[in-house]
LOBA-467042 format. One line per 10 residues: number of its first residue (from 1); their letters; for each residue y, x negated, z of C-alpha. Coordinates in Angstrom, 1 decimal, padded with zeros to 4 digits. Layout:
N
NUM	a	Y,X,Z ~ ...
***
This chain:
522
1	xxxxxxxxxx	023.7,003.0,-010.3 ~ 025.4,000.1,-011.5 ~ 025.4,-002.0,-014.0 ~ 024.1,-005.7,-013.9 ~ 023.7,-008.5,-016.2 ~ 020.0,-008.3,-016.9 ~ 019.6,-012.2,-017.1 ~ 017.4,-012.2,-019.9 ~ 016.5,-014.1,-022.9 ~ 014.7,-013.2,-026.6
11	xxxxxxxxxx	012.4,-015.3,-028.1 ~ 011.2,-014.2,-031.7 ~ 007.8,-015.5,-032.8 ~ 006.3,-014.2,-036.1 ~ 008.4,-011.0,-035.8 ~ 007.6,-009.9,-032.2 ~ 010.3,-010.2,-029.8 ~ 009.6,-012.0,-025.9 ~ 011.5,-010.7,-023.3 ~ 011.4,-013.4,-020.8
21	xxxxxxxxxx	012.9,-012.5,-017.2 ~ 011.7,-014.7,-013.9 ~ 009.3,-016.4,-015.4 ~ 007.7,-013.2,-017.3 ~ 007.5,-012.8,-020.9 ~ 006.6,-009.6,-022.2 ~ 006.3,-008.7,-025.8 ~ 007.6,-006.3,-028.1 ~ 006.1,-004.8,-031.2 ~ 008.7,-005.2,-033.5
31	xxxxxxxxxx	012.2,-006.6,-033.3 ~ 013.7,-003.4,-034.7 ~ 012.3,-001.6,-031.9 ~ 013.1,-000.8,-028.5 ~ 012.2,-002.7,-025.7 ~ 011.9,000.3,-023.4 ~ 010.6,003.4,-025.4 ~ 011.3,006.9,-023.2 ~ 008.9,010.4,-023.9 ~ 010.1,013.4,-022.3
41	xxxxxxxxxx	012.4,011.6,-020.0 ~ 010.0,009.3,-018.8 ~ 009.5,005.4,-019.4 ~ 006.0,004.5,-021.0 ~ 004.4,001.8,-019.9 ~ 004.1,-001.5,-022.2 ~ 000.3,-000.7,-021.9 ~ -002.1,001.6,-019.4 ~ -001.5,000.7,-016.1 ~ -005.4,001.1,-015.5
51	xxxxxxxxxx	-005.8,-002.1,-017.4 ~ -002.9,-003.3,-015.6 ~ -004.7,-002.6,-011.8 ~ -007.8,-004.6,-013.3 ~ -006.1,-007.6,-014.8 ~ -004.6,-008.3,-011.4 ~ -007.5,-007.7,-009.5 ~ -009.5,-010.2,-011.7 ~ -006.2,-012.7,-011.4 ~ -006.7,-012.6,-007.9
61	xxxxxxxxxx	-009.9,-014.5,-007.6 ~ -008.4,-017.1,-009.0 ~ -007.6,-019.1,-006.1 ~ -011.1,-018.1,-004.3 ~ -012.3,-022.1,-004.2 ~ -015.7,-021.8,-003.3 ~ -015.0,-019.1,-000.9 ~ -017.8,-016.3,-001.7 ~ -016.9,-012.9,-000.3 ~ -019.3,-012.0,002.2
71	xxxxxxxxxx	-019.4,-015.4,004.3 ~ -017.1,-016.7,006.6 ~ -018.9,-020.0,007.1 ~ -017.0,-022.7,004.4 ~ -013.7,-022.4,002.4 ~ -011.8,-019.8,002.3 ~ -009.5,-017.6,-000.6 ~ -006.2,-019.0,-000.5 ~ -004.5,-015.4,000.7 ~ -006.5,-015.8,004.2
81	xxxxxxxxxx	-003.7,-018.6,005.3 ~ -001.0,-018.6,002.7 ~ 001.0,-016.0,001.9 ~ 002.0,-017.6,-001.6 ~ 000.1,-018.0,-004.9 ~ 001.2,-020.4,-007.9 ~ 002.0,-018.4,-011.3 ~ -000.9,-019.5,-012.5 ~ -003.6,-018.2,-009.9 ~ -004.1,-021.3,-008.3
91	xxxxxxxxxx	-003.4,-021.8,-004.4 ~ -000.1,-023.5,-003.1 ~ -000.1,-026.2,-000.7 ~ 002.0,-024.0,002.1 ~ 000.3,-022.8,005.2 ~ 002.3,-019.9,006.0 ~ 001.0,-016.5,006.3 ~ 001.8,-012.8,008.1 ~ -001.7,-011.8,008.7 ~ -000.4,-008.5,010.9
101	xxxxxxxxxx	000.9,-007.1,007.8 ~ -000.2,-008.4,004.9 ~ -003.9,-009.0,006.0 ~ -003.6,-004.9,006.8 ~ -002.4,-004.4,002.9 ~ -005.0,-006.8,001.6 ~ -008.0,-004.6,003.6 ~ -006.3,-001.4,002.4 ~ -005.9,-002.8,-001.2 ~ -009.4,-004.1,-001.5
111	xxxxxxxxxx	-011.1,-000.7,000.2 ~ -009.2,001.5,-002.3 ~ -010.3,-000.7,-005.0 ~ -013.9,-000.6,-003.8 ~ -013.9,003.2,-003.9 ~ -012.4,003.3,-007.9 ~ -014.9,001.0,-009.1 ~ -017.8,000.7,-006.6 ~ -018.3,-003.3,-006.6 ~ -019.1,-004.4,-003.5
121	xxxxxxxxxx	-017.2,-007.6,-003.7 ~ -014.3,-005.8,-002.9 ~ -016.4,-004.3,000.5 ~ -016.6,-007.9,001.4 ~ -013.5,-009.3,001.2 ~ -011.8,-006.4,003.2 ~ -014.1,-006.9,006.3 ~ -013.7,-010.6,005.9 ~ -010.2,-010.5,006.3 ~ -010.9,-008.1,009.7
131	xxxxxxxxxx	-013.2,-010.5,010.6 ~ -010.8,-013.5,010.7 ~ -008.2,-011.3,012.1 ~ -010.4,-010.3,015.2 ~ -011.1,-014.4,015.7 ~ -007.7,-015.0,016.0 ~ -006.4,-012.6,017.9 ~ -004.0,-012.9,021.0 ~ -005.9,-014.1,024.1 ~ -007.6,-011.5,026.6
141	xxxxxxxxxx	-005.4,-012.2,029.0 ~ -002.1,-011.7,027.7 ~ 000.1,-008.8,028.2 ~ -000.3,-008.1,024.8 ~ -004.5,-008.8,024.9 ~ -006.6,-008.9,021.6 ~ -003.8,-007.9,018.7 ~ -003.6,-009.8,015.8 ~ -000.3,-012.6,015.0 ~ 002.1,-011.4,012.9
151	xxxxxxxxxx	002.8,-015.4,011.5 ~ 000.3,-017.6,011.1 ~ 001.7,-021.3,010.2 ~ -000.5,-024.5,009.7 ~ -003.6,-023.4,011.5 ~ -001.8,-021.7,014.4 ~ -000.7,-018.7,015.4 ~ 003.6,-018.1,015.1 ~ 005.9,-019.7,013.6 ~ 009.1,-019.4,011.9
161	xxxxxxxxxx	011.1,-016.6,012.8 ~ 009.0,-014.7,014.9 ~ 008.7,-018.6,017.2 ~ 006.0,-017.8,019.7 ~ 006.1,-014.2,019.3 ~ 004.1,-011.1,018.0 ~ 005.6,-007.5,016.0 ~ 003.6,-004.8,017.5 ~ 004.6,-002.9,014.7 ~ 002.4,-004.6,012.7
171	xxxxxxxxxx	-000.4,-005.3,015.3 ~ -000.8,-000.9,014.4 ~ -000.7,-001.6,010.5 ~ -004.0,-003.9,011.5 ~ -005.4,-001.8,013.7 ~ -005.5,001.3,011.1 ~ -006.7,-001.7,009.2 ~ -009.8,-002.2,011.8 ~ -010.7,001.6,011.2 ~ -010.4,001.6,007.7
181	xxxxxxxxxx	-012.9,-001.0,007.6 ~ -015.4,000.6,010.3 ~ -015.3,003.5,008.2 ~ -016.1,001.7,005.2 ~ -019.0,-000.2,006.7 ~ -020.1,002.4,010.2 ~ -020.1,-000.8,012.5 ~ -018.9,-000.6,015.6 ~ -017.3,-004.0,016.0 ~ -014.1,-003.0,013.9
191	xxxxxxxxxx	-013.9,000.6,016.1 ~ -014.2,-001.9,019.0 ~ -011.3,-004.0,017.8 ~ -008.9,-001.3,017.0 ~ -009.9,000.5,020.3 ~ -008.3,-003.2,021.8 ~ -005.3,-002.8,019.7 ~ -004.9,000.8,020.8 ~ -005.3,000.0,024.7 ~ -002.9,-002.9,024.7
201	xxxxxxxxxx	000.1,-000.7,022.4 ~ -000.8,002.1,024.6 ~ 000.2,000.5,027.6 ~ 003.2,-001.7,026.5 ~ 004.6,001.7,025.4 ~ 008.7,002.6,026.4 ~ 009.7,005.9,027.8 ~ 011.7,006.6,024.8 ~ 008.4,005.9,022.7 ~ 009.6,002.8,021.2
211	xxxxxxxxxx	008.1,-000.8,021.3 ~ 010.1,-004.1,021.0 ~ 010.1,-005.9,017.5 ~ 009.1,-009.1,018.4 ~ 007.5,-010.0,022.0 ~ 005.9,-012.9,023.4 ~ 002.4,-011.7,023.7 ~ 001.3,-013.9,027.0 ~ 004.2,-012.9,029.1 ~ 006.1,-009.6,027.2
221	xxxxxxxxxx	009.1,-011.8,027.2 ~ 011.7,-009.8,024.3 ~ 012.7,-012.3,021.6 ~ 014.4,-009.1,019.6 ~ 014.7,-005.4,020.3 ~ 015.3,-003.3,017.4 ~ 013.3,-003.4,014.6 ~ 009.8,-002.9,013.0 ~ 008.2,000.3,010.9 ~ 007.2,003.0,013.8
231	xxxxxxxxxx	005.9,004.8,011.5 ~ 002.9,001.9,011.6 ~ 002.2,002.8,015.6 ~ 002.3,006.9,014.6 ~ -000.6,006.7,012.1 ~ -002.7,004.3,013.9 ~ -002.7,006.6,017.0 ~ -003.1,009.4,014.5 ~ -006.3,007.2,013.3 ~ -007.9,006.3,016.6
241	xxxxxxxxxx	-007.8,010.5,017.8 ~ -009.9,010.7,015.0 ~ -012.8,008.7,016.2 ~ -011.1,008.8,020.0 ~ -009.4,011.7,021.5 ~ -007.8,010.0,024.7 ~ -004.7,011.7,026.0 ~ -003.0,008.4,025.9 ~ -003.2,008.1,022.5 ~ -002.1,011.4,021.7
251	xxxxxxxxxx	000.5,010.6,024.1 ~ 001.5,007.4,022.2 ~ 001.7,009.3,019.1 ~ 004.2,012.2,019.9 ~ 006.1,009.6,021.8 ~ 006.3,007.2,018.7 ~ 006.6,010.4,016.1 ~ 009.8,011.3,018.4 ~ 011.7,008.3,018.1 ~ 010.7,007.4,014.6
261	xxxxxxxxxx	012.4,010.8,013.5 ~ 015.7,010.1,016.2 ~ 015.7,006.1,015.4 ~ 015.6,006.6,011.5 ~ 016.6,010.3,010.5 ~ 019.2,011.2,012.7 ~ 021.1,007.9,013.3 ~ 019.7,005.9,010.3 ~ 019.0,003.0,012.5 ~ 016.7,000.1,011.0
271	xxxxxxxxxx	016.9,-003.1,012.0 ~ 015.3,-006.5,011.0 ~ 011.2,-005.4,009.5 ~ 010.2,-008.6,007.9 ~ 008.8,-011.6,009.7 ~ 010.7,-014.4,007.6 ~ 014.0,-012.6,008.6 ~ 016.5,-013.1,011.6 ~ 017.9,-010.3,013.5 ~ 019.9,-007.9,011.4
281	xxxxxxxxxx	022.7,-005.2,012.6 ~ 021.3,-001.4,013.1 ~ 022.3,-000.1,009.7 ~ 020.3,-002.9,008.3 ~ 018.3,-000.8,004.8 ~ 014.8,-002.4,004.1 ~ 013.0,-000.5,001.5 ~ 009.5,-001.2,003.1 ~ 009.8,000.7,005.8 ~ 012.0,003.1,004.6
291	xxxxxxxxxx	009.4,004.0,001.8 ~ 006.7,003.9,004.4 ~ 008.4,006.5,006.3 ~ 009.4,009.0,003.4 ~ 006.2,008.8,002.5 ~ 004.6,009.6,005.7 ~ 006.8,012.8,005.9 ~ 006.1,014.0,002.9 ~ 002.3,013.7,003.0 ~ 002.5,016.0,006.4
301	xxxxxxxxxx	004.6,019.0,004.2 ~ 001.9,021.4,004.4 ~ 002.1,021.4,008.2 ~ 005.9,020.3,009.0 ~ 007.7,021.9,006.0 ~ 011.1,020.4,007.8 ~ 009.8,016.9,006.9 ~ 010.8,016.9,003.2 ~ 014.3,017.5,003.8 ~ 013.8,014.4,006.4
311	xxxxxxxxxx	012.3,012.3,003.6 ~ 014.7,013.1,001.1 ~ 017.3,011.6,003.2 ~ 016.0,008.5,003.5 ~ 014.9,008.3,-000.1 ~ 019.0,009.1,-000.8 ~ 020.0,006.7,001.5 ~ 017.4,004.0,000.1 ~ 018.5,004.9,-003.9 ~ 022.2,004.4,-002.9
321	xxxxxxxxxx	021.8,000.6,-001.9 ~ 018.2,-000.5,-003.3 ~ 017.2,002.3,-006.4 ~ 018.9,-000.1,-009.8 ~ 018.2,002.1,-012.9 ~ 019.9,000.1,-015.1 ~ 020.4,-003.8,-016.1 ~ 016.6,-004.9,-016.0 ~ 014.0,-005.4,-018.5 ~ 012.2,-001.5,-017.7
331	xxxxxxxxxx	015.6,000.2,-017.6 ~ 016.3,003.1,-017.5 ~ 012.8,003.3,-014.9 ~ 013.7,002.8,-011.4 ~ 013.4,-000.5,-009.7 ~ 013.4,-001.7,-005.8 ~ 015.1,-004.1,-004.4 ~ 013.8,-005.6,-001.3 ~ 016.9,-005.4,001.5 ~ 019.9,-004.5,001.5
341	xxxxxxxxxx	020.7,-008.9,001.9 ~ 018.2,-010.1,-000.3 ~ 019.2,-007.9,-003.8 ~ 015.8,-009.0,-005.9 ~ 013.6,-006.3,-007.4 ~ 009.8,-006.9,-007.3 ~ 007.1,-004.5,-008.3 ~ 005.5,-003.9,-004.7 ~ 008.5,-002.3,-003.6 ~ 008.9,-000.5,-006.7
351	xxxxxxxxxx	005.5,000.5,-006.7 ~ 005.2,001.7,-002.9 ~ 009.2,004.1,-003.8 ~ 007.3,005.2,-006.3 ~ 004.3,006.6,-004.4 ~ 007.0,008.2,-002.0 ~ 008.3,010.2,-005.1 ~ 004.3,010.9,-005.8 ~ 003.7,012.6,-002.7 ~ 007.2,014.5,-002.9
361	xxxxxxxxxx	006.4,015.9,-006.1 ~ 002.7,016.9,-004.7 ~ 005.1,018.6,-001.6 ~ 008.1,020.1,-004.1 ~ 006.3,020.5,-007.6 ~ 010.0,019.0,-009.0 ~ 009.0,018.0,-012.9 ~ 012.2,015.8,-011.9 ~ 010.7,013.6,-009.4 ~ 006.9,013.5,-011.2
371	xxxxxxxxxx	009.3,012.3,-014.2 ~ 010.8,009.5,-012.0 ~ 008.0,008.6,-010.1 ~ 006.0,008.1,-013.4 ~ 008.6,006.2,-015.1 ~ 008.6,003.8,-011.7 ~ 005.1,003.5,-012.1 ~ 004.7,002.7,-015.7 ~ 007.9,000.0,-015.1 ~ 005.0,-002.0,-013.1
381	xxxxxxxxxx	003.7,-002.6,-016.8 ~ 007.1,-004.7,-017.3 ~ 006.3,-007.0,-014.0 ~ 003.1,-008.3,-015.1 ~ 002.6,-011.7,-016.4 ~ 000.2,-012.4,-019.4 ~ -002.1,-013.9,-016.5 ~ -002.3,-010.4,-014.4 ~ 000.3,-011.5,-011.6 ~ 002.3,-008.7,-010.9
391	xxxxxxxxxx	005.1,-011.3,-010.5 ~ 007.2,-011.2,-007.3 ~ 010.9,-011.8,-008.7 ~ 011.5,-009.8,-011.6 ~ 015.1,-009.1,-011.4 ~ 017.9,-010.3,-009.4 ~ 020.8,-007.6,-009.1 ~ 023.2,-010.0,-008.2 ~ 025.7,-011.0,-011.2 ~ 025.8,-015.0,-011.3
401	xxxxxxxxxx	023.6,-015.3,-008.4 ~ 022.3,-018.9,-008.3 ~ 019.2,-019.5,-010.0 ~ 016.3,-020.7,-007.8 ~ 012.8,-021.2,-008.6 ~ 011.2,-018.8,-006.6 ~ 007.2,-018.4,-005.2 ~ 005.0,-015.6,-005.7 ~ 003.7,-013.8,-002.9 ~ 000.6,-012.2,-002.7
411	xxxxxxxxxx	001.9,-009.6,-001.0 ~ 003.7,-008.1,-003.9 ~ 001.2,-008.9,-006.3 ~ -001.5,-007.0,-003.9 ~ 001.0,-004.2,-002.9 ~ 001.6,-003.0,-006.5 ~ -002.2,-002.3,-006.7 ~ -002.8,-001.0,-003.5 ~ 000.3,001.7,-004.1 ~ -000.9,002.8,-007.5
421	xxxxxxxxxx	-004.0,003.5,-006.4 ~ -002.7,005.7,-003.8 ~ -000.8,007.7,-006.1 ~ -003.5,008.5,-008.6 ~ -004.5,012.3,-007.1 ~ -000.7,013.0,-007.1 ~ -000.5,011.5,-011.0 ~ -003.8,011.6,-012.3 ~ -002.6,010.0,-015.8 ~ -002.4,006.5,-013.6
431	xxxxxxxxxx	-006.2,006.7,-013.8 ~ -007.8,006.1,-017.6 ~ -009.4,009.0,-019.1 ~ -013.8,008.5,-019.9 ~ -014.3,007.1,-017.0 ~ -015.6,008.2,-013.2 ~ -013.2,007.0,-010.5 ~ -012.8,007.9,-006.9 ~ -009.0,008.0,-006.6 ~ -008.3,009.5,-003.2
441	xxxxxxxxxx	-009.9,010.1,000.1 ~ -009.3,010.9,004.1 ~ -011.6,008.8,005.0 ~ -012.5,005.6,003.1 ~ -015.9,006.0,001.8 ~ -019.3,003.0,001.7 ~ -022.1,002.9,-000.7 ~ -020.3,004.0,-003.9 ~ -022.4,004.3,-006.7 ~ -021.8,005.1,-010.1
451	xxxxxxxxxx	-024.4,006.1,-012.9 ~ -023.7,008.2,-015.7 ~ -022.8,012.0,-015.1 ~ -023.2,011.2,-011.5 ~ -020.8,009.7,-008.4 ~ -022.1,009.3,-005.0 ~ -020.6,007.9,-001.8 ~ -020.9,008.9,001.4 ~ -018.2,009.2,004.5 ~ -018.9,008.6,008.0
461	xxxxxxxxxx	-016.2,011.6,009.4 ~ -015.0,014.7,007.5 ~ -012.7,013.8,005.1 ~ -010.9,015.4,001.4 ~ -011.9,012.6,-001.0 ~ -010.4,013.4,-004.9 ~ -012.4,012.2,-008.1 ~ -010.9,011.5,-011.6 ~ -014.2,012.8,-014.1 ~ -015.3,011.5,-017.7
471	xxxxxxxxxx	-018.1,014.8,-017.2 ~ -017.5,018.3,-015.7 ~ -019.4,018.7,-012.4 ~ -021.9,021.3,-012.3 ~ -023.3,021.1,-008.8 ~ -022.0,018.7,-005.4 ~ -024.0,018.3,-003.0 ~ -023.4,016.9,000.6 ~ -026.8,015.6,001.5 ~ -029.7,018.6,000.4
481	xxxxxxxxxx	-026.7,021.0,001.2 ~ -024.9,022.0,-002.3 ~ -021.3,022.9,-001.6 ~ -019.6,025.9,-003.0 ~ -016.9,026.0,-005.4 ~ -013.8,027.4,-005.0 ~ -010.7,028.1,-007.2 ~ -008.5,026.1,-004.8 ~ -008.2,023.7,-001.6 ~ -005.0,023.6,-001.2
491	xxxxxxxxxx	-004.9,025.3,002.6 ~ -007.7,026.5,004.6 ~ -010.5,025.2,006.6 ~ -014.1,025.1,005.2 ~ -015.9,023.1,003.0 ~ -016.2,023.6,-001.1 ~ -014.8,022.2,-004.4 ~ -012.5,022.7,-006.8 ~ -012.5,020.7,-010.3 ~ -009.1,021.0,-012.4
501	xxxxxxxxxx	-010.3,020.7,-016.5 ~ -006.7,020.0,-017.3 ~ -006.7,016.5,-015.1 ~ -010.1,015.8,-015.0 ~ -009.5,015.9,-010.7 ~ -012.4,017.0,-008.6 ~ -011.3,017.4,-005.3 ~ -014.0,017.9,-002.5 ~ -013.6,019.0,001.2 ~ -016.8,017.8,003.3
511	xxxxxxxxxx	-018.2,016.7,006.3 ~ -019.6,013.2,006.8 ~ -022.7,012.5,005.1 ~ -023.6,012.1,001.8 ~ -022.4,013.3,-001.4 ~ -023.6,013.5,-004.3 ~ -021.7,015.0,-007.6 ~ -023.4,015.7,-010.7 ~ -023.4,017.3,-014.3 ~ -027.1,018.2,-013.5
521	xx	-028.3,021.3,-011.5 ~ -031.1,019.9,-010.1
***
């Protein structure tokens, strides 16, 4: 990689050394010391990223108002209509947002986080967010009926680059979204509204599976081509055969799996992904969708071997132009830049390369890439501020780029969580040790509880939902049904447990229903 002016300043105060790099100070303990200390090959964090995850869940609700999580009915958190936060917590004065996307991340981020610590706040805001999303959907009669915007800009819908348009791209991302959420809670309303997303995709479909990236949604007038994250429209069809096996779906699927592999494997075309961004050429790297899709092909290893030779490549091709190992503040751990024209590393990106390399290692077992992947993670440490924003600019890779005071996003702040989460059951030290956490699952779960020696939750579809354990489970049970254990779950069908003593993971296949885990026998 090369090597860049890190940009950075020292500060000593009574012996401990600052390190203060866009608008982030972090503190060493001692002068003589490094600022970066590496174990084994791998970068430790400044501090656990567990405490990390919950600073910057708590520095979220700073900008709540008197929006309470559960009602719809007076003000609002600033994230539902802005896409920017002030350093501070505080909400900015700019009413610009990407709801298609970022609204889908928020829901994702908040469900996950209601699994690991089983506060129903989290519950609440999540089907908030699908809530707004369904009232301001496109209009029944369009072309493109009932999908969510993918800007929202002063109280109405587009804006910006995207102009009167939709990304359909992202209208999926929301969809899975929808389903996440009607998982989480078992009403119908959010199967209803993805079931609209998955009718109108399903029909605007190309013969060579592809969908334009942005589209006028009342008339299906093309405003740009190329572009988007297929990989979006593959898993929500994926999603709605789960809970809807139509042929059209499965149809939409294979079609959208085949030219996400020939659009982004074999030619290593891209295009323009974010909103805020004008067209781009075909060679255009992004490391959002990029990530997305290695990470996608990697999870599916057990059934498509092939795949993580696929996902390799575009990790190479990504860590070529966007991978910087050297120059910033968490050097030698790796850090993402955002595109190929915008050269500025921020933590969500980091984070979400970093959960590729998770689920690589799960597929490969390379000590290489659990080494990297860790040292990524732990970095994320390095991008927090002392108020618990994960802060969006970290370092600019540019040498004598101007210096601009840039905003903070809640998107990156929110995508750093969400991604760290993910990766827990692939690197169960992200998760602290004494405690009870659901880290993983198929299917999201509703009513979590947590009491000592005992987890329950319950899943509304058959799902493979991982635990990281302060006690050792002696019995699960999935309603009055106790479920067997079993030495291992790595392949076969069937229901059972396994419990690793070394990681503290308990990893359950189930059906839907209850489940109840337990240190006591009766």
């Amino acid at each position: 990689m090369q090597s860049v002016n890190t940009g950075l300043s020292r500060l000593v105060i009574g012996g401990l050394v600052f390190l203060t790099c866009a608008g982030i100070s972090h503190a060493a303990e001692r002068s003589e010391e490094p600022l970066v200390k590496v174990v084994d090959g791998i970068v430790l964090p400044r501090r656990p990223v567990a405490d990390a995850v919950t600073e910057a869940m708590d520095f979220l609700k700073k900008a709540d108002g008197a929006y309470v999580p559960g009602r719809m009915d007076g003000e609002l958190a600033g994230y539902f209509e802005s896409a920017f936060v002030n350093a501070d917590g505080t909400r900015t004065d700019r009413k610009l947002a990407y709801p298609a996307r970022q609204h889908a991340y928020f829901i994702f981020t908040f469900l996950r986080y209601y699994a690991y610590c089983g506060e129903r706040e989290w519950l609440h805001r999540a089907r908030d967010l699908a809530d707004w999303n369904i009232a301001h959907s496109t209009p029944p009669d369009a072309v493109y009926a009932n999908v969510p915007y993918s800007t929202w800009q002063n109280g109405k819908p587009g804006g910006g680059r995207d102009a009167d348009a939709i990304e359909p791209d992202k209208a999926a991302f929301l969809g899975s979204g929808y389903l996440a959420v009607y998982e989480a809670t078992a009403e119908s309303k959010y199967l209803e509204a993805a079931r609209k997303v998955a009718e109108t995709l399903a029909s605007q479909q190309r013969e060579d599976g592809s969908w334009p990236f942005r589209v006028v949604p009342e008339d299906a007038k093309i405003l740009q081509d190329l572009g988007g994250a297929p990989v979006f429209l593959v898993e929500f069809f994926e999603r709605m055969v789960r809970y809807e096996d139509k042929p059209a779906y499965r149809r939409a699927r294979e079609r959208a799996l085949k030219y996400m592999l020939q659009t982004h494997v074999e030619k290593n075309v891209w295009g323009t992904y974010h909103e805020d961004v004008r067209a781009k050429d075909d060679h255009y790297l992004s490391a959002e969708p990029m990530c997305f899709t290695a990470d996608y092909l990697f999870r599916q290893a057990k059934v498509h071997p092939e795949y993580v030779e696929m996902a390799r490549r575009i990790l190479g091709r990504l860590e070529e132009r966007l991978v910087h190992t050297e120059g910033h503040a968490a050097a030698p751990a790796p850090g993402v830049a955002e595109q190929a024209g915008f050269d500025h590393i921020m933590p969500g990106h980091t984070a979400r390369y970093c959960l590729a390399l998770a689920n690589a290692y799960a597929a490969t077992r390379d000590a290489q890439v659990r080494a990297r992947a860790l040292s990524g993670m732990h970095a994320l440490t390095f991008m927090q501020a002392p108020t618990g924003l994960f802060g969006t600019f970290f370092h600019t890779v540019r040498e004598n780029a101007p210096k601009k005071v840039r905003p903070n996003w809640y998107s990156q702040h929110l995508y750093t969580v969400c991604h760290v989460l993910e990766a827990m059951p692939c690197l169960p030290e992200l998760a602290p040790d004494g405690q009870d956490h659901i880290v993983g699952t198929r299917v999201c779960v509703r009513d979590v509880r947590y009491a000592p020696g005992e987890v329950q939750f319950e899943t509304i579809a058959p799902s493979t939902t991982t635990l990281k354990l302060a006690f050792v489970p002696k019995v699960v049970r999935l309603g009055q049904q106790e479920l067997r254990a079993v030495n291992e779950l790595a392949g076969g069908d069937g229901v059972g447990w396994s419990f690793d003593p070394a990681t503290k993971l308990l990893t359950i296949r189930h059906d839907a229903g209850r489940v109840t885990v337990s240190t006591s026998a009766q």
